[in-house]
mmCIF file of the C-alpha atoms, coordinates in Angstrom:
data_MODEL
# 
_entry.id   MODEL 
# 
loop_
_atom_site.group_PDB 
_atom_site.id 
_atom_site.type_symbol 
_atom_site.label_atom_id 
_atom_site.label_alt_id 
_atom_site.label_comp_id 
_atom_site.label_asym_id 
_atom_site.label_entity_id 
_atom_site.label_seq_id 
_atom_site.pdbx_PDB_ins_code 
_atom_site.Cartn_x 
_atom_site.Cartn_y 
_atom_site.Cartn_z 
_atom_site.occupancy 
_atom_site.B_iso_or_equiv 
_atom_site.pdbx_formal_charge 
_atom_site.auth_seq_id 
_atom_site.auth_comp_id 
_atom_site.auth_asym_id 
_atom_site.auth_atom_id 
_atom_site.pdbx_PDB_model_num 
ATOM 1   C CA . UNK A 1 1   ? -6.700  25.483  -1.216  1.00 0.00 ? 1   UNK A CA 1 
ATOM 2   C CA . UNK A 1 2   ? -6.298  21.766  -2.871  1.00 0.00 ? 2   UNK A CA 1 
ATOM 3   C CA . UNK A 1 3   ? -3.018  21.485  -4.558  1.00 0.00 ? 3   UNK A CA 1 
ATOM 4   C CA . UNK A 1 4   ? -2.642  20.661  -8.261  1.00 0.00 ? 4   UNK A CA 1 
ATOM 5   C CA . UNK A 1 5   ? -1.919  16.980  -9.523  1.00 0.00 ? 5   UNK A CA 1 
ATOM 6   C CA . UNK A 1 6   ? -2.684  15.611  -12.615 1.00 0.00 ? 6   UNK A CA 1 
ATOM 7   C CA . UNK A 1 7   ? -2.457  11.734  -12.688 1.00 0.00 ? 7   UNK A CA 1 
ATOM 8   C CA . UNK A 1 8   ? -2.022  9.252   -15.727 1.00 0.00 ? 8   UNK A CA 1 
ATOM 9   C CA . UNK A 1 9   ? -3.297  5.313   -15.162 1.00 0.00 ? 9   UNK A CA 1 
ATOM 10  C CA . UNK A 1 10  ? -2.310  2.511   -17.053 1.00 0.00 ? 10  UNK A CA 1 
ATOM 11  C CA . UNK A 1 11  ? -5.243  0.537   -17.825 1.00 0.00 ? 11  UNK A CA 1 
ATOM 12  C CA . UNK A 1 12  ? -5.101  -3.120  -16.903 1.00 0.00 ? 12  UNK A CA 1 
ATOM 13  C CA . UNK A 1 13  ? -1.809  -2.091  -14.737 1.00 0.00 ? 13  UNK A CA 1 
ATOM 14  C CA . UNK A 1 14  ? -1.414  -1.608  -10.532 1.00 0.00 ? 14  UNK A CA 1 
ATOM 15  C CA . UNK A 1 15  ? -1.422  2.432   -9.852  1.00 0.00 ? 15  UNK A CA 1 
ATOM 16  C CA . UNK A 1 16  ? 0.771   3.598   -6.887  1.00 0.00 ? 16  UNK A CA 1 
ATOM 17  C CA . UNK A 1 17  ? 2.080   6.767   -6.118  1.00 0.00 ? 17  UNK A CA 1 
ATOM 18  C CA . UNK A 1 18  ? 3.131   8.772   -3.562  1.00 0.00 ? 18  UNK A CA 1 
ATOM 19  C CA . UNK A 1 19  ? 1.951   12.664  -2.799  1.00 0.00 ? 19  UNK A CA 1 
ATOM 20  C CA . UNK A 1 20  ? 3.900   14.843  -0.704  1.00 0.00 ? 20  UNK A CA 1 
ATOM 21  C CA . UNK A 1 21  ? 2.215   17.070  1.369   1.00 0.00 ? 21  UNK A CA 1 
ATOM 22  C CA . UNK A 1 22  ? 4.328   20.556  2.365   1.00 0.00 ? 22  UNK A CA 1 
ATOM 23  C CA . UNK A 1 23  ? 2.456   23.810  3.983   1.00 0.00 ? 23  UNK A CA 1 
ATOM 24  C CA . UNK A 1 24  ? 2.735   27.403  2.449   1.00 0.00 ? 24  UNK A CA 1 
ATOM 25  C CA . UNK A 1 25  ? 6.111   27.709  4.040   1.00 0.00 ? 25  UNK A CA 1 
ATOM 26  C CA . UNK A 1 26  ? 7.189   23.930  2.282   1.00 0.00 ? 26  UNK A CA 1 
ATOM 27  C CA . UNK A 1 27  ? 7.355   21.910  5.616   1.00 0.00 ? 27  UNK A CA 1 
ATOM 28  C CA . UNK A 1 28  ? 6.176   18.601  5.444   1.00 0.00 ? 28  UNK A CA 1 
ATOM 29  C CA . UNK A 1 29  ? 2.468   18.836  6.455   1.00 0.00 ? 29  UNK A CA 1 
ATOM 30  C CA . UNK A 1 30  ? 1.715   16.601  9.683   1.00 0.00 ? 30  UNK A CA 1 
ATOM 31  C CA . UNK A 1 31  ? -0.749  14.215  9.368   1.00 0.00 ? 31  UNK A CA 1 
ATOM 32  C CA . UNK A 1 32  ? -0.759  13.247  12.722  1.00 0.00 ? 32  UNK A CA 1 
ATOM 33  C CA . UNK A 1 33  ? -4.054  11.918  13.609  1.00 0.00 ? 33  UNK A CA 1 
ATOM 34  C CA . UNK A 1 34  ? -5.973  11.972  10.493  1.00 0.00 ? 34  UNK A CA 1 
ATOM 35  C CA . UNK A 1 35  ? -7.259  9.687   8.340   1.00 0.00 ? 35  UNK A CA 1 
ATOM 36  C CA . UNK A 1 36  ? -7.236  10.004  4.432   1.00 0.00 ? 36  UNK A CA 1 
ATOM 37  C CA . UNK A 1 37  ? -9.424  9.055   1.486   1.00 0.00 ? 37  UNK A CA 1 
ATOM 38  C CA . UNK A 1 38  ? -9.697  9.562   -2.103  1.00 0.00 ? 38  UNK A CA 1 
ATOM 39  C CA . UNK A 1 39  ? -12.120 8.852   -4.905  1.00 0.00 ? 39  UNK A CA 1 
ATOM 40  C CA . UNK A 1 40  ? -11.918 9.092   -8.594  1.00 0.00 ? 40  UNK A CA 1 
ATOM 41  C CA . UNK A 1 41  ? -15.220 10.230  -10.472 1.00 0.00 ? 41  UNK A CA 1 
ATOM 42  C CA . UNK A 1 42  ? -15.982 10.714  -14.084 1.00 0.00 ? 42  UNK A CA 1 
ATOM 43  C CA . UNK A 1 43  ? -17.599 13.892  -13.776 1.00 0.00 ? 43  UNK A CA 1 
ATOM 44  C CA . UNK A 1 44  ? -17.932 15.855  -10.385 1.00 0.00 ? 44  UNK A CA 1 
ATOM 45  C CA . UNK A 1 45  ? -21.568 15.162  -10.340 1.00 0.00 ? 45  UNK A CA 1 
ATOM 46  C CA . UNK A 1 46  ? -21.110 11.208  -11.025 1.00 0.00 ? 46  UNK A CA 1 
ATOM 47  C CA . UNK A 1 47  ? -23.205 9.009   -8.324  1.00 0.00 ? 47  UNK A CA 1 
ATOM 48  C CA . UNK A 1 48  ? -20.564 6.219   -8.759  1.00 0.00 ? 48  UNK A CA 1 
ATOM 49  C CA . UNK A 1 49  ? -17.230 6.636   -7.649  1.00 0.00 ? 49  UNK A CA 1 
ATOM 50  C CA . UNK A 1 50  ? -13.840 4.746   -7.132  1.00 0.00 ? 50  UNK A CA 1 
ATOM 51  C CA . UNK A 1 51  ? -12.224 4.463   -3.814  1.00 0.00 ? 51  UNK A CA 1 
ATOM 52  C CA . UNK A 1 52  ? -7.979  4.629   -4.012  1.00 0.00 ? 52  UNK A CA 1 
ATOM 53  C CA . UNK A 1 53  ? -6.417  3.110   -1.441  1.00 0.00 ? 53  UNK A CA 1 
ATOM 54  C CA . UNK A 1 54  ? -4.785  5.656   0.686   1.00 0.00 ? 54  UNK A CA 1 
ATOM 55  C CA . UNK A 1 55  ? -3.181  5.394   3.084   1.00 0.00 ? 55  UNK A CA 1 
ATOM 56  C CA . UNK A 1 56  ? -1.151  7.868   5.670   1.00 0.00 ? 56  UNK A CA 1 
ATOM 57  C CA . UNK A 1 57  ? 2.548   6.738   5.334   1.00 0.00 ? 57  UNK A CA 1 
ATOM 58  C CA . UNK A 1 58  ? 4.600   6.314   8.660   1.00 0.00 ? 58  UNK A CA 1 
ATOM 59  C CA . UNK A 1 59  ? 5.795   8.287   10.411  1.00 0.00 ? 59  UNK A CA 1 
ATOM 60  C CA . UNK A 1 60  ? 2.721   10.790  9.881   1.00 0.00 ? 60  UNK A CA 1 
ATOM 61  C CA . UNK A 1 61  ? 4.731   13.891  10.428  1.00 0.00 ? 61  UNK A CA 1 
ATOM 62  C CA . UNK A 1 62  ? 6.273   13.527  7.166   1.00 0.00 ? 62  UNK A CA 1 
ATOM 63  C CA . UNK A 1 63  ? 3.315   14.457  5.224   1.00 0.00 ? 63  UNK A CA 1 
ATOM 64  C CA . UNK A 1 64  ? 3.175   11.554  2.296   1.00 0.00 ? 64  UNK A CA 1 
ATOM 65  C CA . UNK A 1 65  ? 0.180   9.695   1.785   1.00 0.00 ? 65  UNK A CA 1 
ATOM 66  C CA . UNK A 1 66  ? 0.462   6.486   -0.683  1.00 0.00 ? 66  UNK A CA 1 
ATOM 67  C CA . UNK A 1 67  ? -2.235  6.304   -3.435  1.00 0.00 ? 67  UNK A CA 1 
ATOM 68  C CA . UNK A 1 68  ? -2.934  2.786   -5.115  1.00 0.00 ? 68  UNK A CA 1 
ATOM 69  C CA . UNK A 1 69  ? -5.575  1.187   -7.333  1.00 0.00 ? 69  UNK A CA 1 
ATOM 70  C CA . UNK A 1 70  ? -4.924  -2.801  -8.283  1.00 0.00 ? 70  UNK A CA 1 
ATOM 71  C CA . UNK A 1 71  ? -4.792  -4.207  -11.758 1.00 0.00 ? 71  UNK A CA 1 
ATOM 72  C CA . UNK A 1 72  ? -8.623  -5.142  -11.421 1.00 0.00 ? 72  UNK A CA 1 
ATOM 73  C CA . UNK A 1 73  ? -9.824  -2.453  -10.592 1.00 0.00 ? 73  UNK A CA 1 
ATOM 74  C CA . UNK A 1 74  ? -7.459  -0.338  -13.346 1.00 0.00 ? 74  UNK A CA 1 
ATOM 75  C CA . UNK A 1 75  ? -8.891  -3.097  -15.864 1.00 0.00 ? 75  UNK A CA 1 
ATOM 76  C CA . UNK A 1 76  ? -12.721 -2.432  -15.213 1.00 0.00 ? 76  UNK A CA 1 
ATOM 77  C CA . UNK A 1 77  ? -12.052 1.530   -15.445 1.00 0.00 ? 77  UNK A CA 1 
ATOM 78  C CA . UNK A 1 78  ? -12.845 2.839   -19.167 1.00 0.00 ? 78  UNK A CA 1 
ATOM 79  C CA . UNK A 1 79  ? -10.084 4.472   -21.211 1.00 0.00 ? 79  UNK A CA 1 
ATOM 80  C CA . UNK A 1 80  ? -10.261 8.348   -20.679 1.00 0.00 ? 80  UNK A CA 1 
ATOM 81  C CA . UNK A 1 81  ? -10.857 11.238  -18.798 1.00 0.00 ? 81  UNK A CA 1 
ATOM 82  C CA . UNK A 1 82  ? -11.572 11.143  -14.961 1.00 0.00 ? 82  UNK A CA 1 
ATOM 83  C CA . UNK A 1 83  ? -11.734 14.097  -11.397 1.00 0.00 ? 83  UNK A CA 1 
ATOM 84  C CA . UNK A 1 84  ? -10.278 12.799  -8.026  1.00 0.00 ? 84  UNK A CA 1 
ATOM 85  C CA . UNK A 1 85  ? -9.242  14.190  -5.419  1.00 0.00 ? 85  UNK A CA 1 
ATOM 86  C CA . UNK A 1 86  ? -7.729  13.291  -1.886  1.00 0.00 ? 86  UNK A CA 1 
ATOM 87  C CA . UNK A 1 87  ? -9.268  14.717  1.715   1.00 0.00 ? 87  UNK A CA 1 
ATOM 88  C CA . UNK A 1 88  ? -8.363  14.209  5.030   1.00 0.00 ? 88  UNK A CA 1 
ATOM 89  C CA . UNK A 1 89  ? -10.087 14.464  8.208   1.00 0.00 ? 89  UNK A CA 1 
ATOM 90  C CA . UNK A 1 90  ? -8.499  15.554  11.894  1.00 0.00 ? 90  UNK A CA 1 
ATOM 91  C CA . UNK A 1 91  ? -9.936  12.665  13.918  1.00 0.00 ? 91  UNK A CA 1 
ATOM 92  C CA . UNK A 1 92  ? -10.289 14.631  17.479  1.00 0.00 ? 92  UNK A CA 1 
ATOM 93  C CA . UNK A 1 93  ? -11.821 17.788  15.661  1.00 0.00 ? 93  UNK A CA 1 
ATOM 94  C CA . UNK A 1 94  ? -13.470 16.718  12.733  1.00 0.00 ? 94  UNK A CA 1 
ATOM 95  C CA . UNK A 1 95  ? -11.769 19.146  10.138  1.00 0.00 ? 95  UNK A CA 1 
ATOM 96  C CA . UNK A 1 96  ? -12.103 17.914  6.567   1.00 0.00 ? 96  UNK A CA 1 
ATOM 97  C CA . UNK A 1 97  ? -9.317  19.362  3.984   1.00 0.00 ? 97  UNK A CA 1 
ATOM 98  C CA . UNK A 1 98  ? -9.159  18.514  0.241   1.00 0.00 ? 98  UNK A CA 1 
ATOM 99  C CA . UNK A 1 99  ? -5.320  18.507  -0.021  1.00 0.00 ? 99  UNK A CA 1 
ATOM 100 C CA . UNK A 1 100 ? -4.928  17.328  -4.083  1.00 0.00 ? 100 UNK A CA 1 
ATOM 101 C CA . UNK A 1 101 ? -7.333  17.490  -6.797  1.00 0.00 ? 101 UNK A CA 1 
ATOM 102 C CA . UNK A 1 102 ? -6.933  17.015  -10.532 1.00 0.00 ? 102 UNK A CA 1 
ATOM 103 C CA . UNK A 1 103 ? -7.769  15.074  -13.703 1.00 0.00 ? 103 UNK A CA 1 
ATOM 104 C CA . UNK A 1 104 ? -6.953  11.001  -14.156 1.00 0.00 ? 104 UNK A CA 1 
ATOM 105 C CA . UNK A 1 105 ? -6.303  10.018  -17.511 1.00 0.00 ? 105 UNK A CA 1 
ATOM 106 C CA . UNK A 1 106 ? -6.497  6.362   -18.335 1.00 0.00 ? 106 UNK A CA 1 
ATOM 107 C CA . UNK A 1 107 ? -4.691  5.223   -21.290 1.00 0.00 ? 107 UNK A CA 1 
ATOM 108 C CA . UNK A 1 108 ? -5.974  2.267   -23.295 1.00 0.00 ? 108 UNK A CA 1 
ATOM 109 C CA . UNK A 1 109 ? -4.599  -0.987  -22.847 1.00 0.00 ? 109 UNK A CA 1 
ATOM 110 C CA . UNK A 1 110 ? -3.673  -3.506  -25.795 1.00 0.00 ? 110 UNK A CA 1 
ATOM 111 C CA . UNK A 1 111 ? -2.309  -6.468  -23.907 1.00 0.00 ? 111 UNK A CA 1 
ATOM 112 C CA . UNK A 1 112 ? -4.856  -8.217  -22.076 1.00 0.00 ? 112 UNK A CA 1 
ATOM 113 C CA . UNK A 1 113 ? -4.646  -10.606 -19.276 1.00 0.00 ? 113 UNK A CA 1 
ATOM 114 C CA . UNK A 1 114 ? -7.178  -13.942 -18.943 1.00 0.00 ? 114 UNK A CA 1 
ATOM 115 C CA . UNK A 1 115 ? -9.959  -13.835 -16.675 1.00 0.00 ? 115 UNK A CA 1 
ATOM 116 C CA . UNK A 1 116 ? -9.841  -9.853  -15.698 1.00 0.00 ? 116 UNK A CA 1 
ATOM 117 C CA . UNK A 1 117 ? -13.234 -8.026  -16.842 1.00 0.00 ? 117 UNK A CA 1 
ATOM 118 C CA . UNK A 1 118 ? -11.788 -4.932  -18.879 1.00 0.00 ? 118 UNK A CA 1 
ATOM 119 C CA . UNK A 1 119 ? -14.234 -1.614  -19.064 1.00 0.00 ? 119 UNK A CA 1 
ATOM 120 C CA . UNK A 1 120 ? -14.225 0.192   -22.892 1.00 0.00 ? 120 UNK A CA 1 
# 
């Protein structure tokens, strides 16, 4: 089962965090050859989605995967409510996990910057 993680964006602003991955018995989860995605939706049935740059961080065995969006892509997002969540995939086997789910909240932004498209 997916763990937990709510998640508040700055609109206009570059998003990173990190998640830390532990198993039931709070070890670091190995990521050792597995790749990672995650995509942000505004409803679970939304055709359009956007991607997060994730990213397994070195060494793999730690469990911690980076999340980031850039200040573009933060900008064209609407203020709001949003789903995401993060899988990974066991290259040699194929197993697919959904390790964090939760809600994004973007919060408004009242400074803007000059020639970034903003989404309202």
């Amino acid at each position: 089962m997916a763990a937990k993680a709510d998640i508040l964006v700055d609109q206009g602003t570059t998003f990173n965090t990190l998640l830390n991955l532990t198993n039931d018995a709070g070890q670091a989860l190995d990521l050792t050859g597995s790749t990672v995605k995650a995509q942000i939706r505004k409803w679970y049935t939304s055709t359009t989605s956007i991607d997060f740059t994730a990213v397994i961080q070195s060494p793999s065995t730690n469990g911690i995967i980076e999340l980031s969006l850039t200040a573009n892509t933060t900008a064209a997002m609407s203020y709001g409510r949003y789903v995401y969540d993060v899988i990974t995939t066991v290259t040699a086997t194929g197993v697919v996990t959904r390790v964090v789910e939760g809600q994004l909240t973007v919060t408004p932004e009242v400074t803007q910057i000059t020639g970034v498209t903003y989404g309202h």
